[in-house]
Every structure is written in C-alpha cells, then in structure tokens.
mmCIF entry with sequence, helices, sheets and N, C-alpha, C, O atoms, coordinates in Angstrom:
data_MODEL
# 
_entry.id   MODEL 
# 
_entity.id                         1 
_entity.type                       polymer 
_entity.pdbx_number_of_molecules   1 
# 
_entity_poly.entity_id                      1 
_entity_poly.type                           'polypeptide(L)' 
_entity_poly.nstd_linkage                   no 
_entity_poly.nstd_monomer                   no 
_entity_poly.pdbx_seq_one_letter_code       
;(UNK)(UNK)(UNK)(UNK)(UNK)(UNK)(UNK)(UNK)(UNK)(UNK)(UNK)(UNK)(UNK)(UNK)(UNK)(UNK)
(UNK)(UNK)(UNK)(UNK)(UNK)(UNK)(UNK)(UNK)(UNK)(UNK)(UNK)(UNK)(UNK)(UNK)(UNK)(UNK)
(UNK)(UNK)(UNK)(UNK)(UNK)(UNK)(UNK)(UNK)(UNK)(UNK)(UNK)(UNK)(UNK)(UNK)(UNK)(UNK)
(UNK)
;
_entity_poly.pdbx_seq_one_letter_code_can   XXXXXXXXXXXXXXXXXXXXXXXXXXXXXXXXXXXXXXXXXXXXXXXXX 
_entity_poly.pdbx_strand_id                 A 
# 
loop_
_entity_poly_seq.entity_id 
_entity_poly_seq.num 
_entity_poly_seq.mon_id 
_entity_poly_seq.hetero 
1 1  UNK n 
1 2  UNK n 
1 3  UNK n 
1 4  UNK n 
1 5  UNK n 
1 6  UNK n 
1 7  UNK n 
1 8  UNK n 
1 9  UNK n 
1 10 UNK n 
1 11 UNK n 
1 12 UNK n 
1 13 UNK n 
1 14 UNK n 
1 15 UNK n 
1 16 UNK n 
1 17 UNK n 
1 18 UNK n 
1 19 UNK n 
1 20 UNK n 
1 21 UNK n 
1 22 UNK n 
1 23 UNK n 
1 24 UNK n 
1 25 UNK n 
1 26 UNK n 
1 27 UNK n 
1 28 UNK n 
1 29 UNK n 
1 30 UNK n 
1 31 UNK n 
1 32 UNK n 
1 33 UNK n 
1 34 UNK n 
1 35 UNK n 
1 36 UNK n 
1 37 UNK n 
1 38 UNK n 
1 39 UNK n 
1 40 UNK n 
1 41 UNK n 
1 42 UNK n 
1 43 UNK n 
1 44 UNK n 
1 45 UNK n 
1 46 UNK n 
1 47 UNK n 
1 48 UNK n 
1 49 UNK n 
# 
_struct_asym.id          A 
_struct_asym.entity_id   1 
# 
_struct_conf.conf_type_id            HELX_P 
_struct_conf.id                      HELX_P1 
_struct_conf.pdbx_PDB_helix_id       AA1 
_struct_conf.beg_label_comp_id       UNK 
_struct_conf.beg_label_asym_id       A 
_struct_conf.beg_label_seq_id        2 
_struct_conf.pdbx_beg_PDB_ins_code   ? 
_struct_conf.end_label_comp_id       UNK 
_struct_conf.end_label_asym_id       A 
_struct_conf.end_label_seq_id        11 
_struct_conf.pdbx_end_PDB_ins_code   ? 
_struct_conf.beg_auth_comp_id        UNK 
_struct_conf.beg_auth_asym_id        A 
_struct_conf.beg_auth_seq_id         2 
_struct_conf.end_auth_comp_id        UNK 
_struct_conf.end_auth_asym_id        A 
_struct_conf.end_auth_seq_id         11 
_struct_conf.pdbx_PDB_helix_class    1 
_struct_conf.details                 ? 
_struct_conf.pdbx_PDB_helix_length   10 
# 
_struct_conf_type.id          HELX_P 
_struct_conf_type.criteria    ? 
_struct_conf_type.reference   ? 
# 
loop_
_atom_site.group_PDB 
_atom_site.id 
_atom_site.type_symbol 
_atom_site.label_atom_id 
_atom_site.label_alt_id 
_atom_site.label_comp_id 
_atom_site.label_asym_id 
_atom_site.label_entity_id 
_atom_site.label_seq_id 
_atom_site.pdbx_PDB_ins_code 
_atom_site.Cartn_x 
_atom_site.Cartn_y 
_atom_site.Cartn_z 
_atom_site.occupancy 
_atom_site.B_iso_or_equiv 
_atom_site.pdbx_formal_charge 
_atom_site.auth_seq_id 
_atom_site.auth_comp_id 
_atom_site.auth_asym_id 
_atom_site.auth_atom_id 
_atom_site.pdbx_PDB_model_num 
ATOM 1   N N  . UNK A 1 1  ? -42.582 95.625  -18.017 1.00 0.00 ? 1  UNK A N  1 
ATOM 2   C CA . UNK A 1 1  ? -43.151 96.906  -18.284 1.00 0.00 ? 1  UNK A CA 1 
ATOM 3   C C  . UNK A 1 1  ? -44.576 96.744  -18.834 1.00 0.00 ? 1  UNK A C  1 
ATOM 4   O O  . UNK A 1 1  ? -45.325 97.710  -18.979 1.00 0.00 ? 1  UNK A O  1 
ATOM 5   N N  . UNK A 1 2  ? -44.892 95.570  -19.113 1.00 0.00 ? 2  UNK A N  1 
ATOM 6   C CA . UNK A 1 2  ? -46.330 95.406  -20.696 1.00 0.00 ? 2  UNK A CA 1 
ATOM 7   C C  . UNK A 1 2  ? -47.175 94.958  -19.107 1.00 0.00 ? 2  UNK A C  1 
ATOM 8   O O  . UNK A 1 2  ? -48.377 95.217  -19.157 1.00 0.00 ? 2  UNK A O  1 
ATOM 9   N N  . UNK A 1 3  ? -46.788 94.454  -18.004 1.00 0.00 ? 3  UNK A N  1 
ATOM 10  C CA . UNK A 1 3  ? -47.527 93.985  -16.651 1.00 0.00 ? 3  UNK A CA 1 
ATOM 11  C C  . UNK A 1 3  ? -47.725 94.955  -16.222 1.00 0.00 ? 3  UNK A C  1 
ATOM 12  O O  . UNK A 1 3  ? -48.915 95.050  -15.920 1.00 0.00 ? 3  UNK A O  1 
ATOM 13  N N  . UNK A 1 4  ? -47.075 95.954  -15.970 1.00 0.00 ? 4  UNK A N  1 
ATOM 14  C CA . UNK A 1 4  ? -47.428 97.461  -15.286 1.00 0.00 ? 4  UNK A CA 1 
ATOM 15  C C  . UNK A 1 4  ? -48.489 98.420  -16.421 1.00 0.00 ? 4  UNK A C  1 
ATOM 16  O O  . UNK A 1 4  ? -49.534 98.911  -15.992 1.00 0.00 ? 4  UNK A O  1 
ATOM 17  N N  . UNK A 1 5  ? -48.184 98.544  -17.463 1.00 0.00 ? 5  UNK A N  1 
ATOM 18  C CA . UNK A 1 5  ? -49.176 99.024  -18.290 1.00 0.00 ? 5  UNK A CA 1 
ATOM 19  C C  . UNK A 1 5  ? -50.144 98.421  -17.763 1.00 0.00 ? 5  UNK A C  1 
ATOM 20  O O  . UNK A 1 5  ? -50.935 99.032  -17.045 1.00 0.00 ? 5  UNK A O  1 
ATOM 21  N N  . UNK A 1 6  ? -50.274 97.036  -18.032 1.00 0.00 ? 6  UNK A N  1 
ATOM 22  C CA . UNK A 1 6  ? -51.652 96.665  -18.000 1.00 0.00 ? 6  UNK A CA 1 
ATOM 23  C C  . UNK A 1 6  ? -52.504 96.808  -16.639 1.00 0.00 ? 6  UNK A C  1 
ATOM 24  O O  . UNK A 1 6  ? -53.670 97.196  -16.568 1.00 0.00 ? 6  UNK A O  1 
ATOM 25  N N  . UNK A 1 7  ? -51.923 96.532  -15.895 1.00 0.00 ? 7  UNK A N  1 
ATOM 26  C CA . UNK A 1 7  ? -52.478 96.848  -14.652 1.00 0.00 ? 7  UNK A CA 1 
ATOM 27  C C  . UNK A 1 7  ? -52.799 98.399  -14.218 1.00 0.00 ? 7  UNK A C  1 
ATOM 28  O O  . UNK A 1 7  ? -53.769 98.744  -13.544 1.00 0.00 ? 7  UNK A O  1 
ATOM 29  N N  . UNK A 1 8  ? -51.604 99.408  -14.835 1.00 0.00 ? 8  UNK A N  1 
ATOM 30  C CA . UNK A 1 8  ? -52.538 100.702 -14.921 1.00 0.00 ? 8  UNK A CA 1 
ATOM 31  C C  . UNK A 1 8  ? -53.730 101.242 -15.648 1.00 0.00 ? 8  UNK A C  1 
ATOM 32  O O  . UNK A 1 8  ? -54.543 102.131 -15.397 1.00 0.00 ? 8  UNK A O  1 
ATOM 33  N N  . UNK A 1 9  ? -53.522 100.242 -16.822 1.00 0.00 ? 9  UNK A N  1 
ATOM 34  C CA . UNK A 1 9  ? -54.684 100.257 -17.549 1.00 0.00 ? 9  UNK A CA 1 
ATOM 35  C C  . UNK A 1 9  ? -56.185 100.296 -17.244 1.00 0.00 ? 9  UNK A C  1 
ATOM 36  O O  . UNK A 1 9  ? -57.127 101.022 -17.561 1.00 0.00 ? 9  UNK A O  1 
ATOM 37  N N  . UNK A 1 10 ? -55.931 98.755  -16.184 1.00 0.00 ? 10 UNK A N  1 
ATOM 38  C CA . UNK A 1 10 ? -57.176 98.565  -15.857 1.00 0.00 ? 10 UNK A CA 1 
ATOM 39  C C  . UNK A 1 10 ? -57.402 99.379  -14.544 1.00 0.00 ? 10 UNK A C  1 
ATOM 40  O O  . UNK A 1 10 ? -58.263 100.247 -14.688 1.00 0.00 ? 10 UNK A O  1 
ATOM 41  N N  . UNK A 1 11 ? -56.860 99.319  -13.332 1.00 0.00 ? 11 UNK A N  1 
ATOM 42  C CA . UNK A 1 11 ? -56.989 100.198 -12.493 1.00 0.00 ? 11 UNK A CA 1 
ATOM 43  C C  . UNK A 1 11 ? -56.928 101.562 -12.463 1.00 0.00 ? 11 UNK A C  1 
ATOM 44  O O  . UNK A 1 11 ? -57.879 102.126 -11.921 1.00 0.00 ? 11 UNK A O  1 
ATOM 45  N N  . UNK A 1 12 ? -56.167 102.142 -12.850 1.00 0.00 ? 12 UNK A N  1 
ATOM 46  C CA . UNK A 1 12 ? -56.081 103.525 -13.098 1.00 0.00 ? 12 UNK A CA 1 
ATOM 47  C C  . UNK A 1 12 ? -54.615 104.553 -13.259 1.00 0.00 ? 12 UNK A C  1 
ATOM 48  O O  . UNK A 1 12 ? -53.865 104.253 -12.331 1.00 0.00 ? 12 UNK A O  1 
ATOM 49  N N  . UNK A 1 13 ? -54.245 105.207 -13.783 1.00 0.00 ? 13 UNK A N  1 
ATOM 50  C CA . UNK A 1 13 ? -52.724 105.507 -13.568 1.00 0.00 ? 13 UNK A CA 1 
ATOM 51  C C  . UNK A 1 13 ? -52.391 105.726 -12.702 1.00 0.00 ? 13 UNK A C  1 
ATOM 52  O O  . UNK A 1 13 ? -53.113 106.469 -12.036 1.00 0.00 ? 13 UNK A O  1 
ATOM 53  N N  . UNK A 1 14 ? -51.217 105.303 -12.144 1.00 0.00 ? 14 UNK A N  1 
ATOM 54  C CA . UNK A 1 14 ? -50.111 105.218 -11.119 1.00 0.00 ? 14 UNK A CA 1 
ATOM 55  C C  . UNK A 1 14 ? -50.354 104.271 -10.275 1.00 0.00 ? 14 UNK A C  1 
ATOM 56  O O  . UNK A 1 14 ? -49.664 104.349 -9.259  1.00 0.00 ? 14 UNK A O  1 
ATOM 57  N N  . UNK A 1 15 ? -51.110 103.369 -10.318 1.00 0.00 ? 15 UNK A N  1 
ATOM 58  C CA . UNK A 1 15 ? -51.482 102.579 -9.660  1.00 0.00 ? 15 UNK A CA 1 
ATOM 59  C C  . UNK A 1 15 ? -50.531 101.862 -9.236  1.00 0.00 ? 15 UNK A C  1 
ATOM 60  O O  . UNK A 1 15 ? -50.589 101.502 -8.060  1.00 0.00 ? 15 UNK A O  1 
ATOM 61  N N  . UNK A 1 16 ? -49.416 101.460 -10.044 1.00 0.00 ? 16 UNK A N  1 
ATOM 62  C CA . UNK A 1 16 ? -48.266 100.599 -9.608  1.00 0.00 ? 16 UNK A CA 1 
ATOM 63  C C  . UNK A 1 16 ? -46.818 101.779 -10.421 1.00 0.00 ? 16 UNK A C  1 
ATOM 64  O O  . UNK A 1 16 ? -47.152 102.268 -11.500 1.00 0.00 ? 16 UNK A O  1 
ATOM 65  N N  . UNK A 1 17 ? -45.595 102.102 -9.984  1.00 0.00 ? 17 UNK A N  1 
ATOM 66  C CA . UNK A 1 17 ? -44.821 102.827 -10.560 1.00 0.00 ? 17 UNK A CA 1 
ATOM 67  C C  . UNK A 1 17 ? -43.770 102.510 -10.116 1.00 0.00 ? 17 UNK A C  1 
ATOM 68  O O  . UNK A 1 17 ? -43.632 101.573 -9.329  1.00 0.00 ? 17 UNK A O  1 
ATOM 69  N N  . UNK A 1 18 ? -42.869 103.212 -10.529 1.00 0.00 ? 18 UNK A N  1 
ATOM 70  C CA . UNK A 1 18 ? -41.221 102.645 -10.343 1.00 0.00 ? 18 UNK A CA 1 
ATOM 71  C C  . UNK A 1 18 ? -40.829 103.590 -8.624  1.00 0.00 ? 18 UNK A C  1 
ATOM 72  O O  . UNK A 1 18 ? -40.965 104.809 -8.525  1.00 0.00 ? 18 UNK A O  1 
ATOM 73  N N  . UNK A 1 19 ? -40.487 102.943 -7.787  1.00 0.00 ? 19 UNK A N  1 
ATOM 74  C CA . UNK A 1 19 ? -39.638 103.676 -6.179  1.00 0.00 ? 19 UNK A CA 1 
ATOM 75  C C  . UNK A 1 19 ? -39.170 104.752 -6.715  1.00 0.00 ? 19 UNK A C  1 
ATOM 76  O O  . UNK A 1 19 ? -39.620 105.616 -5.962  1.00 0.00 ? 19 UNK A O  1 
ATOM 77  N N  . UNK A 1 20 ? -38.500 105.346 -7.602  1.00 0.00 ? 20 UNK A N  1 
ATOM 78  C CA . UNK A 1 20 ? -37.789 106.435 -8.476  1.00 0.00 ? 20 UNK A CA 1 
ATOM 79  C C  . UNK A 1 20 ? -38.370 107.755 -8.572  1.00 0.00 ? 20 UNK A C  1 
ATOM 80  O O  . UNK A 1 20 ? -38.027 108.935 -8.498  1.00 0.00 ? 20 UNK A O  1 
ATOM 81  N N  . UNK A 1 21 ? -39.697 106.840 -8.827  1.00 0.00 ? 21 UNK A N  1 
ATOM 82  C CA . UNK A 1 21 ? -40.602 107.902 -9.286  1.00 0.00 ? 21 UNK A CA 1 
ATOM 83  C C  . UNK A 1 21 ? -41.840 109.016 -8.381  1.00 0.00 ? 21 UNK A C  1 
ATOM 84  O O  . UNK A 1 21 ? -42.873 108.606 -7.851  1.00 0.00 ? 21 UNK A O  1 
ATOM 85  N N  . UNK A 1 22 ? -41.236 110.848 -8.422  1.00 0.00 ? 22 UNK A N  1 
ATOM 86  C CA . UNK A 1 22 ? -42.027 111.005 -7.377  1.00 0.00 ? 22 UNK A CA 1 
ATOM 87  C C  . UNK A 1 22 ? -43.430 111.307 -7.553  1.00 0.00 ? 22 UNK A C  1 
ATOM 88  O O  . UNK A 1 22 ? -43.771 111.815 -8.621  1.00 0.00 ? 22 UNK A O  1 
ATOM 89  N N  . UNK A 1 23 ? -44.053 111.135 -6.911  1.00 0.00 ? 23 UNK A N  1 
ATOM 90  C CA . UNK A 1 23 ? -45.655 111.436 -6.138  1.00 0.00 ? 23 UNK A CA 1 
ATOM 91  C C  . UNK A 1 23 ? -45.668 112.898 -6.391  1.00 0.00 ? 23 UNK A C  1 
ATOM 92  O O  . UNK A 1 23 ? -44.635 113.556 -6.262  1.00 0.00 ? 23 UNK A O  1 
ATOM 93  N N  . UNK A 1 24 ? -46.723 113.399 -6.722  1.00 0.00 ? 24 UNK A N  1 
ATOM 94  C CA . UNK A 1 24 ? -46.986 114.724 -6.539  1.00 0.00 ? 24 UNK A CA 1 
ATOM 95  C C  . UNK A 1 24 ? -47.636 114.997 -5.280  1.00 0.00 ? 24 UNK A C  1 
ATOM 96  O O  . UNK A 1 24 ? -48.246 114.012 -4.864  1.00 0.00 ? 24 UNK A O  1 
ATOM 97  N N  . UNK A 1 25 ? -47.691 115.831 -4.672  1.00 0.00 ? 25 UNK A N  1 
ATOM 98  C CA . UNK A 1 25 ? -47.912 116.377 -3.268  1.00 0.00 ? 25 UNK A CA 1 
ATOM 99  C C  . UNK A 1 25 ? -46.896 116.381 -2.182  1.00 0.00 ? 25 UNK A C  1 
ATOM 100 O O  . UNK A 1 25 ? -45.746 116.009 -2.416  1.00 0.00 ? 25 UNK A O  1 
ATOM 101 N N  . UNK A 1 26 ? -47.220 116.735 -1.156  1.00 0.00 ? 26 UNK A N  1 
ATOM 102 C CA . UNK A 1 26 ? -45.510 117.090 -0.022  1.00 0.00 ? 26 UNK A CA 1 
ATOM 103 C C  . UNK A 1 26 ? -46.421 115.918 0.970   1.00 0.00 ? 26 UNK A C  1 
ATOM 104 O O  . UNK A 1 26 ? -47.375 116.269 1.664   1.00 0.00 ? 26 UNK A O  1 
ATOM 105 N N  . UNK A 1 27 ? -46.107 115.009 0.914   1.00 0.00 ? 27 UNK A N  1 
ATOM 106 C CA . UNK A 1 27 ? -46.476 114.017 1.904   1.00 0.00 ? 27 UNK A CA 1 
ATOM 107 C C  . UNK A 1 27 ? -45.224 114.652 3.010   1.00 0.00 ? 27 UNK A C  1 
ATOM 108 O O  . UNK A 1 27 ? -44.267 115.365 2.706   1.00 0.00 ? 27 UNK A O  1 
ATOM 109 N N  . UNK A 1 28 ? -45.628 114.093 4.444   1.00 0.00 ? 28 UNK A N  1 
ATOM 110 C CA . UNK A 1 28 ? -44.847 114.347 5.151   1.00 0.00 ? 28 UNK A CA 1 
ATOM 111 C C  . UNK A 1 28 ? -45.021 113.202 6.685   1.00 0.00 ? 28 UNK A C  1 
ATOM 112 O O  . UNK A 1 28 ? -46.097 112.646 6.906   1.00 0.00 ? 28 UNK A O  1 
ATOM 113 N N  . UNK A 1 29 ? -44.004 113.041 7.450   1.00 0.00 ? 29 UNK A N  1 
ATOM 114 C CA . UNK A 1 29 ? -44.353 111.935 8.335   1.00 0.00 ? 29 UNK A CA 1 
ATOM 115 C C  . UNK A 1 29 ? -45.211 113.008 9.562   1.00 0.00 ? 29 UNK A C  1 
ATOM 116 O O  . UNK A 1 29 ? -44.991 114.205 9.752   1.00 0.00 ? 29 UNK A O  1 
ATOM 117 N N  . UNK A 1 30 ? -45.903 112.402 10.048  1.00 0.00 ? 30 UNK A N  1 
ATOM 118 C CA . UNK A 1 30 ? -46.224 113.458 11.097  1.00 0.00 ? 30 UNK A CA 1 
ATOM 119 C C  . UNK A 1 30 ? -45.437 113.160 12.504  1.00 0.00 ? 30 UNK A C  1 
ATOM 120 O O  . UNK A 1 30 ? -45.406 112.171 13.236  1.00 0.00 ? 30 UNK A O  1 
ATOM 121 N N  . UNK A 1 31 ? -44.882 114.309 12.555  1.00 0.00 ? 31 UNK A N  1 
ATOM 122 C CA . UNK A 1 31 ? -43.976 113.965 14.344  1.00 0.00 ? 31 UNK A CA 1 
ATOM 123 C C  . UNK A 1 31 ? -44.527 114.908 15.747  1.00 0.00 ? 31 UNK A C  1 
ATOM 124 O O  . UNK A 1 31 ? -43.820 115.670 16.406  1.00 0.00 ? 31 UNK A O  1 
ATOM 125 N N  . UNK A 1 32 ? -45.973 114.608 15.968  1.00 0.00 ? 32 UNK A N  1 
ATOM 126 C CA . UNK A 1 32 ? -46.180 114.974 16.987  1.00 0.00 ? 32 UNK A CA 1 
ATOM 127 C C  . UNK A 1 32 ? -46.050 114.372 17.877  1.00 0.00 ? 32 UNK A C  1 
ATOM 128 O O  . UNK A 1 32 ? -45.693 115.057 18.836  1.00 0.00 ? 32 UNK A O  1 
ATOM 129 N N  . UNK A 1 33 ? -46.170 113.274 18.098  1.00 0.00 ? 33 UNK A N  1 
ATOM 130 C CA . UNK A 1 33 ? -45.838 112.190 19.130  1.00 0.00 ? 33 UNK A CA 1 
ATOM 131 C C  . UNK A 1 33 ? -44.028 111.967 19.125  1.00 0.00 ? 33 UNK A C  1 
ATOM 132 O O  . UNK A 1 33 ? -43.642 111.279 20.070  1.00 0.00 ? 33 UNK A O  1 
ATOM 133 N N  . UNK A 1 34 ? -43.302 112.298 18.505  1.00 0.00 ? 34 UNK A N  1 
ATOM 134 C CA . UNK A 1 34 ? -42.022 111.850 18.057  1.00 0.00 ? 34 UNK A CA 1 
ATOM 135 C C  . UNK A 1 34 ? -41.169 112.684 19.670  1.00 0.00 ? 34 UNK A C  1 
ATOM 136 O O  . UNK A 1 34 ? -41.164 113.879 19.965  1.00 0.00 ? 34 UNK A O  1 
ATOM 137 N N  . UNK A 1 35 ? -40.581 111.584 20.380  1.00 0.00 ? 35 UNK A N  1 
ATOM 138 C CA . UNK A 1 35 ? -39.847 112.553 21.095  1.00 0.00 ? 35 UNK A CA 1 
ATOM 139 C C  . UNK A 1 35 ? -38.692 113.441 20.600  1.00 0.00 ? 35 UNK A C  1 
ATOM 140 O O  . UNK A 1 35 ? -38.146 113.009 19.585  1.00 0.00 ? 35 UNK A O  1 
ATOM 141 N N  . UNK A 1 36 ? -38.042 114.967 21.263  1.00 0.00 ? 36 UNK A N  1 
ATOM 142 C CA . UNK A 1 36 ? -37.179 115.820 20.969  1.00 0.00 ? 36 UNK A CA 1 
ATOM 143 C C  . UNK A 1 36 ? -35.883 114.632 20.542  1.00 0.00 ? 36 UNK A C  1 
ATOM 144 O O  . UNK A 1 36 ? -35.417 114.276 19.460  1.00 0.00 ? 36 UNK A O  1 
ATOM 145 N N  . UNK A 1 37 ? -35.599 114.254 21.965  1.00 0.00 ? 37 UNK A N  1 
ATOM 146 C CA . UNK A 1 37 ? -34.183 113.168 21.534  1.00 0.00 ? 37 UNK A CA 1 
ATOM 147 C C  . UNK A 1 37 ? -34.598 112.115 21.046  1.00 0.00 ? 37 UNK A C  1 
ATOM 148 O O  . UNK A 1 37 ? -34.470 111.173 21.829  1.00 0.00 ? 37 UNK A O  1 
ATOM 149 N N  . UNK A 1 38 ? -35.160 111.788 19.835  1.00 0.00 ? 38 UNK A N  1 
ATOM 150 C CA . UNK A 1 38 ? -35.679 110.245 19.846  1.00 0.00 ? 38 UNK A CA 1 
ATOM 151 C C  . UNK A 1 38 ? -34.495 109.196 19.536  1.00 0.00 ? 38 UNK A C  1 
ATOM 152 O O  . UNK A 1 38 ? -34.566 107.992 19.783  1.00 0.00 ? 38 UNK A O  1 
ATOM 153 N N  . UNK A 1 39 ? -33.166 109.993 18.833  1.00 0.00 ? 39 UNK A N  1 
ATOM 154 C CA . UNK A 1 39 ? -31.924 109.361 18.887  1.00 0.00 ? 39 UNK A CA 1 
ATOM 155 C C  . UNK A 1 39 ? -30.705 109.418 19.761  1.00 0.00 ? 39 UNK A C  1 
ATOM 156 O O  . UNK A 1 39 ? -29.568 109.050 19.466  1.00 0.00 ? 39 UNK A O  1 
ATOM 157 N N  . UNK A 1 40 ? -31.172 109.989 20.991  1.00 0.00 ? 40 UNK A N  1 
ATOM 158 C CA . UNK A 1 40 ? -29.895 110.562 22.189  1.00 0.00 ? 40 UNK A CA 1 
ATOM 159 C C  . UNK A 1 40 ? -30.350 109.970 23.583  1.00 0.00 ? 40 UNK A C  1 
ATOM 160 O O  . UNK A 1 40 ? -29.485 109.603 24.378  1.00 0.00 ? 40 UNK A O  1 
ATOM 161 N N  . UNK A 1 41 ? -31.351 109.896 23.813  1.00 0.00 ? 41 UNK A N  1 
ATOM 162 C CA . UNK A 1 41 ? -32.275 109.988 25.071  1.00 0.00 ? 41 UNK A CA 1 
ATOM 163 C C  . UNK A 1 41 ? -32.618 107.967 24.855  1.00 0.00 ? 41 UNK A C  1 
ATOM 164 O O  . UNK A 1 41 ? -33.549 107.463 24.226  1.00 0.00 ? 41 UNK A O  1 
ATOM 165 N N  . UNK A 1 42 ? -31.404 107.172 25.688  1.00 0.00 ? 42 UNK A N  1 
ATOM 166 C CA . UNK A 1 42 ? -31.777 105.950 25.661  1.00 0.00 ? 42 UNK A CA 1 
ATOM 167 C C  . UNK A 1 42 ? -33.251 105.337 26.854  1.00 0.00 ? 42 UNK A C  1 
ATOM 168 O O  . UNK A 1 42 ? -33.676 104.200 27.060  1.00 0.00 ? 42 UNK A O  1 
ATOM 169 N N  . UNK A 1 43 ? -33.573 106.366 27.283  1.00 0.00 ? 43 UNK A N  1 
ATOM 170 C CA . UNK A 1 43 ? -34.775 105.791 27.933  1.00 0.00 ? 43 UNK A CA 1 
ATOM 171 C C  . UNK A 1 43 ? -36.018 105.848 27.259  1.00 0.00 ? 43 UNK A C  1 
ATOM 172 O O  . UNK A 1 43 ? -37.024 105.350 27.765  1.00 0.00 ? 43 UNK A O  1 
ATOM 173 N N  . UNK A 1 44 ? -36.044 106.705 25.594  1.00 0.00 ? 44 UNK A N  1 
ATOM 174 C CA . UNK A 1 44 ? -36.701 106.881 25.243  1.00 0.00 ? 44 UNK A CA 1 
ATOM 175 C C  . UNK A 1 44 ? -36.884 105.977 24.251  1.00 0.00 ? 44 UNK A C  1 
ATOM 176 O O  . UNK A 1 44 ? -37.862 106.394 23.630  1.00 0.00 ? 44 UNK A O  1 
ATOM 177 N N  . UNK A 1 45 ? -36.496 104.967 23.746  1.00 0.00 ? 45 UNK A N  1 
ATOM 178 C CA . UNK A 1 45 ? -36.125 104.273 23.035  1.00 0.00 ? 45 UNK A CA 1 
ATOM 179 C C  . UNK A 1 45 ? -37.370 102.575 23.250  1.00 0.00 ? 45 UNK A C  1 
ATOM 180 O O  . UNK A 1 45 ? -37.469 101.773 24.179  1.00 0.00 ? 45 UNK A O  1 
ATOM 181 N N  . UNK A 1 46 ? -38.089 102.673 21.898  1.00 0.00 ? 46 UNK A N  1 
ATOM 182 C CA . UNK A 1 46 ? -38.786 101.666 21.696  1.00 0.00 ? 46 UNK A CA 1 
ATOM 183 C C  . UNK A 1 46 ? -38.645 100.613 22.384  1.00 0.00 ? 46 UNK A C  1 
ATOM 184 O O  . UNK A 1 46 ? -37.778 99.993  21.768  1.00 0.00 ? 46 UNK A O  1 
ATOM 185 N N  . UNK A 1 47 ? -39.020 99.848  23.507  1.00 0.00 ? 47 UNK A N  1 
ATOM 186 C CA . UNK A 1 47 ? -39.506 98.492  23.794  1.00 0.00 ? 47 UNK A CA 1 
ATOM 187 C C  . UNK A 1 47 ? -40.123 97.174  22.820  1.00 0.00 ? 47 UNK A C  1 
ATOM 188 O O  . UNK A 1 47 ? -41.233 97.407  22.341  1.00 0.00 ? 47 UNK A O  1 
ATOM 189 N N  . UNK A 1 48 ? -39.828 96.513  22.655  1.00 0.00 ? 48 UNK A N  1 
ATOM 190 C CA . UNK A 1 48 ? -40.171 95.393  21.794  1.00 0.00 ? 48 UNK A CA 1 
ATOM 191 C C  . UNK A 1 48 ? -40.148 94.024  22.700  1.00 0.00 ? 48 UNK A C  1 
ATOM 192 O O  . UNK A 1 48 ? -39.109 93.474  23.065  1.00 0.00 ? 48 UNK A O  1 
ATOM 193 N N  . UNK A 1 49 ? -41.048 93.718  22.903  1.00 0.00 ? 49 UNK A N  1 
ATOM 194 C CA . UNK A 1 49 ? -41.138 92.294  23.552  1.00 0.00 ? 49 UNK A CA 1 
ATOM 195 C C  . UNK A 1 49 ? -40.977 91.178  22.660  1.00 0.00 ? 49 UNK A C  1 
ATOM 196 O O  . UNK A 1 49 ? -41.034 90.027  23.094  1.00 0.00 ? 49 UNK A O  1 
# 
C-alpha cells in the first residue's frame, strides 16, 4: 500500500488503484464494427493464423 501511495504521490492520483475500484465516467466498448451474431454466426468468427 506505502508503493502505491508513493507512486501516486509522485505521478498523480489514481495513477495506479485497486481492479475494485471504479473510474468515474461511462467508458464504453465501441461496437460498430461488432457483428449482429458475433456469438451464433460461425462464419463470422475470428481467424487467427
């Protein structure tokens, strides 16, 4: 905890915080590109070489 202080200290607050803890603002993923079925529709489905 005295490593995270300090490092907010010097950088600035929130700089480092607990996963727990929320963010203020409505972040959101953007899904314009996201297909309708992206979990039904197996042709639609990521390629990975």
């Amino acid at each position: 905890m005295k490593a995270i202080d300090e490092i907010n200290k010097k950088f600035s607050k929130d700089t480092v915080r607990f996963g727990g803890v929320k963010i203020e603002g409505g972040w959101k993923m953007k899904q314009t590109r996201k297909s309708q079925s992206y979990t039904t529709n197996w042709n639609e489905l990521l390629k990975v070489n």
